[in-house]
PQR file of N, CA, C, O and H, with PARSE charges and radii, in Angstrom:
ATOM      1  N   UNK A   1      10.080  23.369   9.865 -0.4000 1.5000
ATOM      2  CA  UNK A   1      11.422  23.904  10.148 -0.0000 2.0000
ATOM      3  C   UNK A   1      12.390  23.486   9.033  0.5500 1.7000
ATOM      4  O   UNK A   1      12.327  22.387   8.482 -0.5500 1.4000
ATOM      5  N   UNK A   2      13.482  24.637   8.677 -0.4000 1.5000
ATOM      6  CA  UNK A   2      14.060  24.247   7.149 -0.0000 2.0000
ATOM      7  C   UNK A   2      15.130  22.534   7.492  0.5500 1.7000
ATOM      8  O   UNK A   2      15.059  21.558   6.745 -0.5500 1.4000
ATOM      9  H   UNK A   2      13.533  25.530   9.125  0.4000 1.0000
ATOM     10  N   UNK A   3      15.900  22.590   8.597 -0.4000 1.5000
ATOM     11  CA  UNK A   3      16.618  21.645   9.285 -0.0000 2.0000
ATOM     12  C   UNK A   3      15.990  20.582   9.702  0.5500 1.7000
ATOM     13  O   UNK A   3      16.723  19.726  10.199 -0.5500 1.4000
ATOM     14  H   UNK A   3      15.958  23.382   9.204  0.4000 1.0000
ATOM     15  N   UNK A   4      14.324  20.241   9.646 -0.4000 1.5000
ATOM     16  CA  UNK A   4      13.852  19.372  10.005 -0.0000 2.0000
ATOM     17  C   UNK A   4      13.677  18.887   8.204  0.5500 1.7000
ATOM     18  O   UNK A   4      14.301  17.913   7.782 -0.5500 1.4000
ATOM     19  H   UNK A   4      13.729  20.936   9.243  0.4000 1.0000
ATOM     20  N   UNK A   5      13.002  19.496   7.531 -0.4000 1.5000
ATOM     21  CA  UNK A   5      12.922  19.465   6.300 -0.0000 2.0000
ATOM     22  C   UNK A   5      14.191  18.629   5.390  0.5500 1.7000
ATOM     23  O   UNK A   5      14.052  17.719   4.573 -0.5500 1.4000
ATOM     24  H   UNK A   5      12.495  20.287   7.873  0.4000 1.0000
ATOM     25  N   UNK A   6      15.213  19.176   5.775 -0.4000 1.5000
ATOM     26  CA  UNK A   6      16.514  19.024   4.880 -0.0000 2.0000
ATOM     27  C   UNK A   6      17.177  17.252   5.124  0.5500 1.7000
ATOM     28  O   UNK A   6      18.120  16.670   4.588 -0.5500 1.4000
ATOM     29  H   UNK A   6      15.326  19.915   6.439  0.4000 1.0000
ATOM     30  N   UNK A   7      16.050  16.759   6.306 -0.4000 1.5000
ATOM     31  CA  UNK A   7      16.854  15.704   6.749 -0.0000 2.0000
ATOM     32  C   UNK A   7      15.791  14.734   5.872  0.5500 1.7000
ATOM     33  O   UNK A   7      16.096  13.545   5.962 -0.5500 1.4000
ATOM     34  H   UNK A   7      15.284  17.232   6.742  0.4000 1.0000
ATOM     35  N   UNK A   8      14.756  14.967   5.149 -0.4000 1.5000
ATOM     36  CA  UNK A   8      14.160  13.978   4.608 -0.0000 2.0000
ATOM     37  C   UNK A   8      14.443  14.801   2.689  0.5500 1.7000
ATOM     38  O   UNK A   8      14.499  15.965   2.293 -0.5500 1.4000
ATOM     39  H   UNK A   8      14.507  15.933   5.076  0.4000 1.0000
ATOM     40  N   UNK A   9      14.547  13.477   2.008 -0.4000 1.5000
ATOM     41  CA  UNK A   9      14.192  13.367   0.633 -0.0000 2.0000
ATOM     42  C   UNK A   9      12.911  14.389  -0.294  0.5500 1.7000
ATOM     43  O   UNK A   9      11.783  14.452   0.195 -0.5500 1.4000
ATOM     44  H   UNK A   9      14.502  12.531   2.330  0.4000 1.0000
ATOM     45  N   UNK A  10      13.142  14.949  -1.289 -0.4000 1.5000
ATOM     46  CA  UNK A  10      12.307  15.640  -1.623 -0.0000 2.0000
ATOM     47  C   UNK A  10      11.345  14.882  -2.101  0.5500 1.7000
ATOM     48  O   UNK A  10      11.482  13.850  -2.758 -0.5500 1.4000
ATOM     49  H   UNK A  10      14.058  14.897  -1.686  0.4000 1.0000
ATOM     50  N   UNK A  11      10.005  15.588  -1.646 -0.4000 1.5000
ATOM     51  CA  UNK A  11       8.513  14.806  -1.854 -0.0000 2.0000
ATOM     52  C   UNK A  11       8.384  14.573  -3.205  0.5500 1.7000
ATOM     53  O   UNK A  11       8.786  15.471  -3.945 -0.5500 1.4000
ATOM     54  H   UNK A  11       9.893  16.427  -1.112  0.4000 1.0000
ATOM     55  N   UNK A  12       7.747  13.219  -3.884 -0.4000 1.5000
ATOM     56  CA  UNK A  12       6.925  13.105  -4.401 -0.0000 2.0000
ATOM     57  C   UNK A  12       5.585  12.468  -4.611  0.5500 1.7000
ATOM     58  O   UNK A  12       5.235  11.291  -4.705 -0.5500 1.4000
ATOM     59  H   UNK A  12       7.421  12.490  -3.283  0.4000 1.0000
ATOM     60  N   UNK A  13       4.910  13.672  -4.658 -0.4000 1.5000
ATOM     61  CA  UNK A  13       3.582  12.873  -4.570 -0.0000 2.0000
ATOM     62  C   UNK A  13       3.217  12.412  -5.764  0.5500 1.7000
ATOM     63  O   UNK A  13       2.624  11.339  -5.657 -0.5500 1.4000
ATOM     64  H   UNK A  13       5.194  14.627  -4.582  0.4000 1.0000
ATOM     65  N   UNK A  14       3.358  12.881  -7.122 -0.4000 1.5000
ATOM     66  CA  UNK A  14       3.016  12.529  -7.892 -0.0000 2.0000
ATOM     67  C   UNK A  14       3.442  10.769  -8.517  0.5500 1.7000
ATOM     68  O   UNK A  14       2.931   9.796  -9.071 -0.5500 1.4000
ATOM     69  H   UNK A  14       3.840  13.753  -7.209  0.4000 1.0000
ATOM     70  N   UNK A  15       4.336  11.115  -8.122 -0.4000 1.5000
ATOM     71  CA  UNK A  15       5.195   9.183  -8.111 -0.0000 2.0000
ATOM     72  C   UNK A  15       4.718   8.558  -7.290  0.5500 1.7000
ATOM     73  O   UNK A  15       4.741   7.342  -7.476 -0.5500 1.4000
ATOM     74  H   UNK A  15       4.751  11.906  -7.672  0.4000 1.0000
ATOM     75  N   UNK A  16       4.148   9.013  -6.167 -0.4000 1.5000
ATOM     76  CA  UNK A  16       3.598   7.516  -5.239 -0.0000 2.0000
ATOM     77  C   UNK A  16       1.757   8.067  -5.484  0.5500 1.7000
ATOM     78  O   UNK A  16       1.283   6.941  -5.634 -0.5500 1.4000
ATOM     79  H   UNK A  16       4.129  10.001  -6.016  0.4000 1.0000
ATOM     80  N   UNK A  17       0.949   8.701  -5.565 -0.4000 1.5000
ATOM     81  CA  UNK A  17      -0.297   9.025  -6.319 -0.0000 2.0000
ATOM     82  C   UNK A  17      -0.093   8.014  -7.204  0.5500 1.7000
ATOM     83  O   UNK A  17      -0.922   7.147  -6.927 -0.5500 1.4000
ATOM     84  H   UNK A  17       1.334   9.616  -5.444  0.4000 1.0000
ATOM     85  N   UNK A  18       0.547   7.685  -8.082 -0.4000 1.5000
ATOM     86  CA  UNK A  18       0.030   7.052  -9.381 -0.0000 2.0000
ATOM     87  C   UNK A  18       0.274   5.635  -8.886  0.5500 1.7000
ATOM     88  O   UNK A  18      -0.382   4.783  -9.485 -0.5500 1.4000
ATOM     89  H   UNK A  18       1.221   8.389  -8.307  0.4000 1.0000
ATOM     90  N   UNK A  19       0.757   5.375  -8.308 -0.4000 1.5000
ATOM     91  CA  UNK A  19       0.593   3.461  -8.033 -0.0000 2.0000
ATOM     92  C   UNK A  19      -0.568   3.046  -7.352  0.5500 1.7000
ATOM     93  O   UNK A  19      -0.832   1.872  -7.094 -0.5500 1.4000
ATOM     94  H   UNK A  19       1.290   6.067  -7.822  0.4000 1.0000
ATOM     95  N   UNK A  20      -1.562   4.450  -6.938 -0.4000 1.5000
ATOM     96  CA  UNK A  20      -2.706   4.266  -6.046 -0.0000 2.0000
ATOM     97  C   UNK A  20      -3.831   4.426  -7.028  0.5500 1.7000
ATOM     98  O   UNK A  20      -3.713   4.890  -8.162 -0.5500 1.4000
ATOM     99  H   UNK A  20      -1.348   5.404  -7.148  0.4000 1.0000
ATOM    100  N   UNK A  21      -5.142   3.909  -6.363 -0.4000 1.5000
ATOM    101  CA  UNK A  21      -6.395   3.262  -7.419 -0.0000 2.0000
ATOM    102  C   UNK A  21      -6.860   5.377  -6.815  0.5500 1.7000
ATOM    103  O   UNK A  21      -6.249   6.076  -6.008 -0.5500 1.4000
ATOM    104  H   UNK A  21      -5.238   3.532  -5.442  0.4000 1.0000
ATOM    105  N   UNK A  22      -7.867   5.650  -7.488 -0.4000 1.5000
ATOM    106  CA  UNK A  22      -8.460   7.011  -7.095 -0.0000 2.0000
ATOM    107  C   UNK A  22      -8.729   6.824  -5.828  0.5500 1.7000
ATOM    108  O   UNK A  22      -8.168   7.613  -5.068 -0.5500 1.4000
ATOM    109  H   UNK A  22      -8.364   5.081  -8.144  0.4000 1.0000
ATOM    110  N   UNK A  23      -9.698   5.693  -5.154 -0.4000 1.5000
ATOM    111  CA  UNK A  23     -10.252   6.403  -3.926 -0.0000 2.0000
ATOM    112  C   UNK A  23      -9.260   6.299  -2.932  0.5500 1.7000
ATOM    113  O   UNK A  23      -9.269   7.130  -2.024 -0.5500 1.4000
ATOM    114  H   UNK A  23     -10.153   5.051  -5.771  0.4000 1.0000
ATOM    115  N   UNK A  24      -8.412   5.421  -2.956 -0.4000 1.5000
ATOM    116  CA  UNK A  24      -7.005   5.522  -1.919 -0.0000 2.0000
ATOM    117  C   UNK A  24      -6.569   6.751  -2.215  0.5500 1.7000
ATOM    118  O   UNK A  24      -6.626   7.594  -1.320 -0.5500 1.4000
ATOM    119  H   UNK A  24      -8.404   4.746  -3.694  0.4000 1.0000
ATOM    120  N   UNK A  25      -6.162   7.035  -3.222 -0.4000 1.5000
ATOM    121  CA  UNK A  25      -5.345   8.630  -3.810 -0.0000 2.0000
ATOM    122  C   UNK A  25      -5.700   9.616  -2.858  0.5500 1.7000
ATOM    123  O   UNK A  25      -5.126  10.171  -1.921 -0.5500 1.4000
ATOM    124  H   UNK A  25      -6.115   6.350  -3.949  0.4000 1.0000
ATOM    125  N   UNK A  26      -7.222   9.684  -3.568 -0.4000 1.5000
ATOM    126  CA  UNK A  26      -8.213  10.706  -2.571 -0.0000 2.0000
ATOM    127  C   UNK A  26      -8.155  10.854  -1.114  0.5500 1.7000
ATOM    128  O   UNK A  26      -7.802  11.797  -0.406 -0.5500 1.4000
ATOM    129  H   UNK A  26      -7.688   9.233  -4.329  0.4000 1.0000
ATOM    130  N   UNK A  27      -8.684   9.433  -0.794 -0.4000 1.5000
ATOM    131  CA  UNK A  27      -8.450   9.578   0.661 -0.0000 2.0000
ATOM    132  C   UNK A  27      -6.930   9.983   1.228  0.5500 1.7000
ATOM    133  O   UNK A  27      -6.756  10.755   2.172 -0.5500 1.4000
ATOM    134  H   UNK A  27      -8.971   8.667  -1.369  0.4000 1.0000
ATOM    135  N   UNK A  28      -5.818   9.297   0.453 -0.4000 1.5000
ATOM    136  CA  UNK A  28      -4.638   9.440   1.339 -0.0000 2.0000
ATOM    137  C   UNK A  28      -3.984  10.786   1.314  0.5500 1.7000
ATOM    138  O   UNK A  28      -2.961  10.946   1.980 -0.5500 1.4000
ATOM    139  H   UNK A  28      -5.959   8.671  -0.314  0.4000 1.0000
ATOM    140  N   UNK A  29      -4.647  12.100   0.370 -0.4000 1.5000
ATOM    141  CA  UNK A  29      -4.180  13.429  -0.500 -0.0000 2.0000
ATOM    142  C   UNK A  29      -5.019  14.048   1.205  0.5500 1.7000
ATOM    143  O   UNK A  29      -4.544  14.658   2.162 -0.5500 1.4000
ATOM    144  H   UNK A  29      -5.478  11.970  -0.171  0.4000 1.0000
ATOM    145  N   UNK A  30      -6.197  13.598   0.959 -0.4000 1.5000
ATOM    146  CA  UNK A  30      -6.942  14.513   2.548 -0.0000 2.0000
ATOM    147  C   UNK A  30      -6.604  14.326   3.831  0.5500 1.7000
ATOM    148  O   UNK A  30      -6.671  15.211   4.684 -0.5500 1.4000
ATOM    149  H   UNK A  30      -6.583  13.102   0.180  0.4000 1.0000
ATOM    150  N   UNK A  31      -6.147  12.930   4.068 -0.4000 1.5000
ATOM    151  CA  UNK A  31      -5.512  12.922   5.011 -0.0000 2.0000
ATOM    152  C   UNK A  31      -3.803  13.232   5.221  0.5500 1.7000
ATOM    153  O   UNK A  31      -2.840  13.080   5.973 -0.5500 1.4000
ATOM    154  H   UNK A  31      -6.092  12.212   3.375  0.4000 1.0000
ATOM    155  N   UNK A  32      -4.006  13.472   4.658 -0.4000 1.5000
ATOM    156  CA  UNK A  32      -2.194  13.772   4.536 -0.0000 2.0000
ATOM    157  C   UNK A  32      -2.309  15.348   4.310  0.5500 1.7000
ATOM    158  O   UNK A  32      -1.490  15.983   4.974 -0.5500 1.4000
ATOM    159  H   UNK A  32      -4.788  13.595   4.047  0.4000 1.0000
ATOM    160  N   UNK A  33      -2.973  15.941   3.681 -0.4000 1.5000
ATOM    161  CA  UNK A  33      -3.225  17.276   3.685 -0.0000 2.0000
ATOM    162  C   UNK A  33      -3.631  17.912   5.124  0.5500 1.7000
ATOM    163  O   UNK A  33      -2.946  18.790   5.650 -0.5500 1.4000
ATOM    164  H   UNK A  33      -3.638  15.426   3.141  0.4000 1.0000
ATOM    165  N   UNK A  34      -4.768  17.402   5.686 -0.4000 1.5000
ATOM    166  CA  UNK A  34      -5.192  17.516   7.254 -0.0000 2.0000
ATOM    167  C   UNK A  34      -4.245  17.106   7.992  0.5500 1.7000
ATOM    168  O   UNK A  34      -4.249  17.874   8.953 -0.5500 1.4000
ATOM    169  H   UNK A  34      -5.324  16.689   5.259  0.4000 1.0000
ATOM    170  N   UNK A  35      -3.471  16.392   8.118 -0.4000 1.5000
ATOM    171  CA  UNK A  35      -1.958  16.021   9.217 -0.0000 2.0000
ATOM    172  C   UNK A  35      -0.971  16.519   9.444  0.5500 1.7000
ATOM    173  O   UNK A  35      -0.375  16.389  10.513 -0.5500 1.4000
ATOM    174  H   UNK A  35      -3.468  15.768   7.337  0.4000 1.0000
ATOM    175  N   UNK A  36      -0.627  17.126   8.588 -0.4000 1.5000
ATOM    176  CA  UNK A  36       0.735  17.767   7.979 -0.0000 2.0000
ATOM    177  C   UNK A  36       1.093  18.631   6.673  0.5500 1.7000
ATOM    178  O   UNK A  36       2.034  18.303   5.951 -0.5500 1.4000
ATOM    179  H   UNK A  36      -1.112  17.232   7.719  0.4000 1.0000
ATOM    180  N   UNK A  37       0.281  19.764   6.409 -0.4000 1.5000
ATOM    181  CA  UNK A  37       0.466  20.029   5.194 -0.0000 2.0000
ATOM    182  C   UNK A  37       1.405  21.136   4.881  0.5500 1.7000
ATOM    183  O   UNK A  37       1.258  21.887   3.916 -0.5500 1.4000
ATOM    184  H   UNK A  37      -0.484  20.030   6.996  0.4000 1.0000
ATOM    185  N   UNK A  38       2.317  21.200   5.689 -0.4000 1.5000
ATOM    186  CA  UNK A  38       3.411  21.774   5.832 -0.0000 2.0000
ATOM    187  C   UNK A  38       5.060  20.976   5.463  0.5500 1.7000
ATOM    188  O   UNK A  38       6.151  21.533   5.346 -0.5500 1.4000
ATOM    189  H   UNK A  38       2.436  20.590   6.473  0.4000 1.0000
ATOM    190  N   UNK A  39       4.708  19.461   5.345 -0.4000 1.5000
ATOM    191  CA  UNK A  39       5.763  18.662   5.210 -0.0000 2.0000
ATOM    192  C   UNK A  39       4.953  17.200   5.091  0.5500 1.7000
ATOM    193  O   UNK A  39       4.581  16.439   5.984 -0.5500 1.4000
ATOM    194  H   UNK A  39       3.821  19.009   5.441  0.4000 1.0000
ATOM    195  N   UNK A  40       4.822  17.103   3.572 -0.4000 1.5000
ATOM    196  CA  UNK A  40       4.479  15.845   3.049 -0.0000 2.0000
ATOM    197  C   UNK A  40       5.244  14.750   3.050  0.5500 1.7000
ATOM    198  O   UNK A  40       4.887  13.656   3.485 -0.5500 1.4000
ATOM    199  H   UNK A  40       5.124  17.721   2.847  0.4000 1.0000
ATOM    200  N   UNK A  41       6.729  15.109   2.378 -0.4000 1.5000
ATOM    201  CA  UNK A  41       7.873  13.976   2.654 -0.0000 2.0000
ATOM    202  C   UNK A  41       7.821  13.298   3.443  0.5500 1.7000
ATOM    203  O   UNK A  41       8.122  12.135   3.174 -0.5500 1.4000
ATOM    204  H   UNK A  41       7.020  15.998   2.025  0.4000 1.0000
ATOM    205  N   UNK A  42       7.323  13.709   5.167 -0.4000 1.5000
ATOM    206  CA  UNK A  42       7.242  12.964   6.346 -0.0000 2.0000
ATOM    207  C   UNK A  42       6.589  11.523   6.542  0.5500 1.7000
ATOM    208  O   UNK A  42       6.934  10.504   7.141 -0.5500 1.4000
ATOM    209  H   UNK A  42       7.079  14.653   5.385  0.4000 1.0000
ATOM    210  N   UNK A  43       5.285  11.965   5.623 -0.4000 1.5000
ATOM    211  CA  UNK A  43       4.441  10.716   5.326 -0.0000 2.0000
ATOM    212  C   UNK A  43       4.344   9.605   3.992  0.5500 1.7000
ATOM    213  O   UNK A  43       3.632   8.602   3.933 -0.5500 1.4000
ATOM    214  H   UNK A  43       5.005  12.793   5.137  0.4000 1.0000
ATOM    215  N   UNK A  44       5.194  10.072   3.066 -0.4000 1.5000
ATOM    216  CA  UNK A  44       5.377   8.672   2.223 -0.0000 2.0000
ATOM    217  C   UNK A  44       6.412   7.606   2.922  0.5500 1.7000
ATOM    218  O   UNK A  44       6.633   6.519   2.387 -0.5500 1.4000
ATOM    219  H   UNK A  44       5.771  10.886   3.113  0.4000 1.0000
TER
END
């Protein structure tokens, strides 16, 4: 929803990806993709 959206910070994944080793990356890109992949912001 755009109003649910607007109340969080714009995502970045690429800034929090890079402080992570690959297999965390990996894992945390699939699970976060499978949970919510409509609104990533939610989960950093």
């Amino acid at each position: 929803m755009p109003s649910e959206k607007a109340a969080y910070p714009p995502c970045r994944p690429f800034q929090t990806a890079s402080r992570m080793p690959p297999a965390i990356r990996s894992a945390d890109k699939a699970s976060r993709t499978a949970a919510r992949p409509q609104a990533p912001a939610q989960l950093l």
